[in-house]
N, C-alpha and C positions, 0 to 999 in steps of 0.2 A: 504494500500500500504506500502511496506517497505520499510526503511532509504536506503537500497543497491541500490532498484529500481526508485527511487527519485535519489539518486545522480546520478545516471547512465542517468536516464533522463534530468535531469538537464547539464550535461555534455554533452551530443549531440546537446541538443539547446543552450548550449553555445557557442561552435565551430562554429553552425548554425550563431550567430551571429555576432563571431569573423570574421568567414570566410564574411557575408555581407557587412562587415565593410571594410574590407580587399580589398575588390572588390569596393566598394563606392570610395576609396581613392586614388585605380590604376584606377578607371575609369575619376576621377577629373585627374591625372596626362597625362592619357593619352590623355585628351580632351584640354589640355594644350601642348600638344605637348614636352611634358619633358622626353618622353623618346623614342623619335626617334632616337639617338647616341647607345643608347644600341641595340632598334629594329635593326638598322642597321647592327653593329656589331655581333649581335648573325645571322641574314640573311646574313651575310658573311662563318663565322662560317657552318652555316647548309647548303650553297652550297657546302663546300668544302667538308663536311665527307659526303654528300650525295650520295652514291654509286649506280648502279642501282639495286642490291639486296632490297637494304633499300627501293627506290623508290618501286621497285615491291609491297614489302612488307605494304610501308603507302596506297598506289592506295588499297590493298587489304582491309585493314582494316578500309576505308573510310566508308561504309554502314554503322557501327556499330554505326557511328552518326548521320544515319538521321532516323528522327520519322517515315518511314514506317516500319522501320526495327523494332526497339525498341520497337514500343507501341505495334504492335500486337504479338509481341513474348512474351511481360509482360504482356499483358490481357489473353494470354492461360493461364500463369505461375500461375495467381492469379487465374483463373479460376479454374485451378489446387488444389490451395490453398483452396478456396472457397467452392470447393467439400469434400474438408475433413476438413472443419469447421473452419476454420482457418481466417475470417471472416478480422479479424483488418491486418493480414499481406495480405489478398488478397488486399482490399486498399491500404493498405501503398504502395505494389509493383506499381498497376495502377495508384494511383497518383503519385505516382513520377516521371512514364515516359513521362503521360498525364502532368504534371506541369514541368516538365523537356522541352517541346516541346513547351509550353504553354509561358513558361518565356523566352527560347529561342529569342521567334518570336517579344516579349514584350520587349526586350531589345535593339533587333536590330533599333526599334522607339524610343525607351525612350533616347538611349545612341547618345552623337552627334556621326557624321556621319564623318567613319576613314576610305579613302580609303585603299581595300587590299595589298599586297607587287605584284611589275608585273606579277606573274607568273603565279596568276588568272585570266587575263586578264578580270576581270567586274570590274572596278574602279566604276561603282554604289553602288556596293552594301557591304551593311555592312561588318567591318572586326571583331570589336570589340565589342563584343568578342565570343571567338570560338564557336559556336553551338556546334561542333563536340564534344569538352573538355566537356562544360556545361551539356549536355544529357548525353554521355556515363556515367561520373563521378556520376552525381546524379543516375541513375538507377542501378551504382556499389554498391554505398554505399548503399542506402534504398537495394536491391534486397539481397545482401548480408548479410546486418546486420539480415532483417527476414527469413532467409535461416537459418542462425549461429543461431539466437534465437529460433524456432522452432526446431530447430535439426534436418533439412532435409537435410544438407551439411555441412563439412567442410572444412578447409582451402584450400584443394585441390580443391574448387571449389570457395571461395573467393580469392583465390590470382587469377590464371587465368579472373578473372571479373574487378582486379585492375590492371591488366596488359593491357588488353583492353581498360580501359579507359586513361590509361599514353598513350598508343600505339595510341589512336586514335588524341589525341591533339599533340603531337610529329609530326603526320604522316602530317600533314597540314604544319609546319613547314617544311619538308624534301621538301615537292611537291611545297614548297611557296605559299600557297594559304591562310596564315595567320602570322604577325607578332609574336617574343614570347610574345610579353604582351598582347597578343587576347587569348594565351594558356595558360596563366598563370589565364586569368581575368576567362575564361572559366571555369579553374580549380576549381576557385575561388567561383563564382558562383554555380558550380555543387555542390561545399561540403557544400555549404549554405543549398541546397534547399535538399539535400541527407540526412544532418545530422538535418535536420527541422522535414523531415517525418519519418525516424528512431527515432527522439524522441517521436515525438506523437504519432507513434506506442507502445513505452515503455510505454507510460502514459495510453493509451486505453488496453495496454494486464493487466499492473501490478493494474489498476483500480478496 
């Protein structure tokens, strides 16, 4: 393996662990209740700029975060992959949307229990932190990084994948059906587990 592909790998699970860390720390805050002044205010904030364009536009781009939509559209992708031997990136894509859905659902129990902002009207159930952010975000980053390293797309098809996943943890906020630090935690978590299986992809292809 070489020094380039080591560091490179090295550097994706590092962020993997920064970004865990990151999340560990807004999840102690937010289970603490220390940042309800801000929630509040930025949910001020995003009623106002929330126009019904935008609205139309987050109601649209909701799907994009739930696991019917994601896992079978990435089990073709890698299936894809798979048939032209691509073996380590056909994994990488499927588990990250299977462990993107996985962790999701593992959080919503692990994490104490943060009613949503009213405009979800289910004060049961989990707010924190966003499935929507967590899934889109991790199947951007793994789907994309082995896109970009294989040489089967570029930029013009990684930015549009990062634009979906900002658009989909934003869109929860416009609609209110999640505080910013459930988007932000989301975010948070998604680059964890994105930039975890893009690295152990690096380490399985450069092996």
């Amino acid at each position: 393996m070489e020094k380039r592909d080591v560091a490179v790998a090295a550097t994706l699970l590092g962020t993997a662990a920064a970004a865990a860390l990151g999340f560990g720390v807004l999840a102690d805050r937010v289970a603490e209740r220390k940042t309800r002044d801000l929630d509040k205010r930025a949910r001020r904030k995003a009623k106002k700029r929330a126009k019904r364009a935008l609205k139309k536009a987050a109601e649209r781009s909701g799907p994009l975060g739930k696991w019917y939509v994601h896992v079978p559209l990435s089990l073709l992708a890698a299936g894809a992959l798979q048939r032209q031997g691509k073996t380590g990136g056909a994994l990488t894509l499927a588990g990250a949307s299977l462990g993107a859905a996985a962790l999701s659902r593992l959080l919503d129990r692990a994490v104490k229990h943060r009613p949503p902002p009213p405009g979800r009207h289910e004060p049961w159930e989990q707010s924190f932190p966003s499935g929507h952010a967590l899934e889109t975000t991790a199947v951007a980053i793994a789907g994309g990084y082995v896109l970009v390293r294989e040489q089967l797309a570029g930029p013009w098809v990684v930015a549009p994948l990062a634009l979906a996943s900002a658009a989909s943890g934003v869109g929860r906020l416009v609609l209110d059906r999640h505080w910013s630090t459930d988007a932000v935690g989301g975010y948070l978590a998604g680059i964890a587990l994105g930039t975890a299986c893009a690295g152990a992809y690096e380490l399985t292809r450069s092996g």
